[in-house]
DRENSE-72445 format. One record per residue (C-alpha): x, y, z; residue in three letters; residue number from 1. Coordinates in steps of 0.25 Angstrom, whole numbers. Example, Ala and Ser with C-alpha at 12.3 -4.5 7.8 and 13.67 -1.06 7.14 Angstrom:
% DRENSE-72445
<site east="49" north="-18" up="31" res="ALA" n="1"/>
<site east="55" north="-4" up="29" res="SER" n="2"/>
% end
This chain:
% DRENSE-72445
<site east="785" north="-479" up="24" res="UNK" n="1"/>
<site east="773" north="-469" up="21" res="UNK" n="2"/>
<site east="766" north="-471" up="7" res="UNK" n="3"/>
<site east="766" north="-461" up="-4" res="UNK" n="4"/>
<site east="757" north="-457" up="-17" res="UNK" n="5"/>
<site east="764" north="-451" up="-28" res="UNK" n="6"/>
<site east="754" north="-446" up="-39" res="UNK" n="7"/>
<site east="760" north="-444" up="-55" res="UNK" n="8"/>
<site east="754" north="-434" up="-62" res="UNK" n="9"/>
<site east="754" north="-430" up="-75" res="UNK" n="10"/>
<site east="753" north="-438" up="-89" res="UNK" n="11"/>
<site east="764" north="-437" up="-100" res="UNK" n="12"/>
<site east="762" north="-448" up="-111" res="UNK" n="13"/>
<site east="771" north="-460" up="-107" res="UNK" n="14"/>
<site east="785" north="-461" up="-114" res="UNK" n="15"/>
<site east="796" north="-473" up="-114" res="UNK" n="16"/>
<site east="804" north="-463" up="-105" res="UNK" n="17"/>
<site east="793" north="-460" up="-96" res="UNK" n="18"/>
<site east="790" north="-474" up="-92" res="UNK" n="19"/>
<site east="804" north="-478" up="-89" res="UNK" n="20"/>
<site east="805" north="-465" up="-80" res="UNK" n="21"/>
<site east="794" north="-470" up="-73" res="UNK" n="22"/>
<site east="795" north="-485" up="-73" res="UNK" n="23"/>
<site east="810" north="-482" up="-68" res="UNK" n="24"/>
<site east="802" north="-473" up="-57" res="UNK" n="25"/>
<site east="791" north="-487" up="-52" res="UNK" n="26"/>
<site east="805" north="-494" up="-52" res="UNK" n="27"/>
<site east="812" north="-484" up="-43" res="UNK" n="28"/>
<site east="801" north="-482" up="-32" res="UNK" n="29"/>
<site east="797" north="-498" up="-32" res="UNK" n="30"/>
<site east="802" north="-501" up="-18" res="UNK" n="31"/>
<site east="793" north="-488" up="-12" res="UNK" n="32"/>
<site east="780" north="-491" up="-23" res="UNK" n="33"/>
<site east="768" north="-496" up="-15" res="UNK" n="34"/>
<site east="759" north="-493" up="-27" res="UNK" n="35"/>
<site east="757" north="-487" up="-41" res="UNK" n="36"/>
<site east="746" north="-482" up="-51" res="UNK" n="37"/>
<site east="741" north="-473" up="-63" res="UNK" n="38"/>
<site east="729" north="-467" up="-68" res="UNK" n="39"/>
<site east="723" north="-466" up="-79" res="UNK" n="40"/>
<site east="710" north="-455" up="-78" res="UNK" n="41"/>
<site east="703" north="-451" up="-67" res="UNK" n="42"/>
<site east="691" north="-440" up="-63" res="UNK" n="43"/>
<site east="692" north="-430" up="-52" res="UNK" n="44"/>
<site east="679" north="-427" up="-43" res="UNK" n="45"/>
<site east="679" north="-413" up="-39" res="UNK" n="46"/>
<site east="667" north="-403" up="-35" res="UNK" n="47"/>
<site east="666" north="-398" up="-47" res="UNK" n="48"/>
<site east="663" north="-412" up="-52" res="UNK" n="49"/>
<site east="670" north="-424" up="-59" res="UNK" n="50"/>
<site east="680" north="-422" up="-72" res="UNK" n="51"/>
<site east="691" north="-432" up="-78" res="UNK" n="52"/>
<site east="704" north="-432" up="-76" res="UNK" n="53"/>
<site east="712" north="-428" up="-88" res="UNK" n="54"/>
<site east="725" north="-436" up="-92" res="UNK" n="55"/>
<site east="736" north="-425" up="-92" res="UNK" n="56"/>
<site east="748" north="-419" up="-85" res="UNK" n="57"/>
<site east="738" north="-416" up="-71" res="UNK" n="58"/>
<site east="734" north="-430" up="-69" res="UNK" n="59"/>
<site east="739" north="-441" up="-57" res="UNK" n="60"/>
<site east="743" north="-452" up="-66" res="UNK" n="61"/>
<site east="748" north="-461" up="-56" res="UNK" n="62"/>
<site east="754" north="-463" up="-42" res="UNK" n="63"/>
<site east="763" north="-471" up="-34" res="UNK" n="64"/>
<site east="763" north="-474" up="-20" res="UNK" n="65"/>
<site east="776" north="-476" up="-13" res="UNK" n="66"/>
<site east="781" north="-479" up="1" res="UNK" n="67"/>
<site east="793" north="-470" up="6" res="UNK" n="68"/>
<site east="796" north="-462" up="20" res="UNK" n="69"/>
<site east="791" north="-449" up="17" res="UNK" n="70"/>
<site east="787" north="-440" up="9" res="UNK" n="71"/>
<site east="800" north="-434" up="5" res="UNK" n="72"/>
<site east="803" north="-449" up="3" res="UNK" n="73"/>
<site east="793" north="-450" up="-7" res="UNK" n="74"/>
<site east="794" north="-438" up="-13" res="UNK" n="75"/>
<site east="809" north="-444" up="-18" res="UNK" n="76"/>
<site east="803" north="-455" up="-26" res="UNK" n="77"/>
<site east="793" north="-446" up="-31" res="UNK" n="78"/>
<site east="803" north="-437" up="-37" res="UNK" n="79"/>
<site east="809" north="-449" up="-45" res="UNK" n="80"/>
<site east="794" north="-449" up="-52" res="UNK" n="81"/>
<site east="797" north="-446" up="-66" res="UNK" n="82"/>
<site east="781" north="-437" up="-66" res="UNK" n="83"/>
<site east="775" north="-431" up="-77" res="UNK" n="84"/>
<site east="769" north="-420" up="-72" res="UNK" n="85"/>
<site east="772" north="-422" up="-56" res="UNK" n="86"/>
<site east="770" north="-431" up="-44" res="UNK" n="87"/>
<site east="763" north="-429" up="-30" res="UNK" n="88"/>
<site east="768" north="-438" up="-18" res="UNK" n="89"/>
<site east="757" north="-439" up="-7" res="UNK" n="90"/>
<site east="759" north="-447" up="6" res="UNK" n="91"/>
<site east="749" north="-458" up="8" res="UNK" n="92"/>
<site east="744" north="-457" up="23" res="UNK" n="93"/>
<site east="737" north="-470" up="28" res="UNK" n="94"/>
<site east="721" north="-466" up="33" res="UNK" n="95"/>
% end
């Protein structure tokens, strides 16, 4: 099995509704779930020097990192992903 990143992005103000959708989601990729986090703020580092992250519909909320065949495979759990704004899925190649 390869490992995969999903990153979550967007912020919506959590609802009853929205957290069932997502605790039914943690539920229903538990077997393939390696790890999981949020965030809370962050700073980007650039050229042009160092700003703070704003808390909006742009920002990588979270991420999941699961176990599956391939990339098609992953990308199948992903779309279950009840996202706010959208999801990226990266595959997580050992150095």
């Amino acid at each position: 099995m390869k490992k995969f990143m999903i990153l979550h992005f967007g912020f919506e103000k959590p609802t009853p509704e929205i957290m069932e959708a997502w605790g039914k989601w943690f539920e229903s990729i538990a077997d393939r779930q390696v790890e999981q986090g949020g965030f809370t703020g962050g700073r980007e580092i650039s050229k042009e020097g160092t700003k703070d992250l704003p808390w909006c519909a742009d920002s990588i909320t979270g991420y999941n990192i699961i176990e599956a065949e391939d990339l098609d495979a992953a990308m199948k759990l992903a779309e279950t992903n009840p996202f706010i704004a959208s999801i990226r899925v990266y595959e997580i190649r050992a150095m």
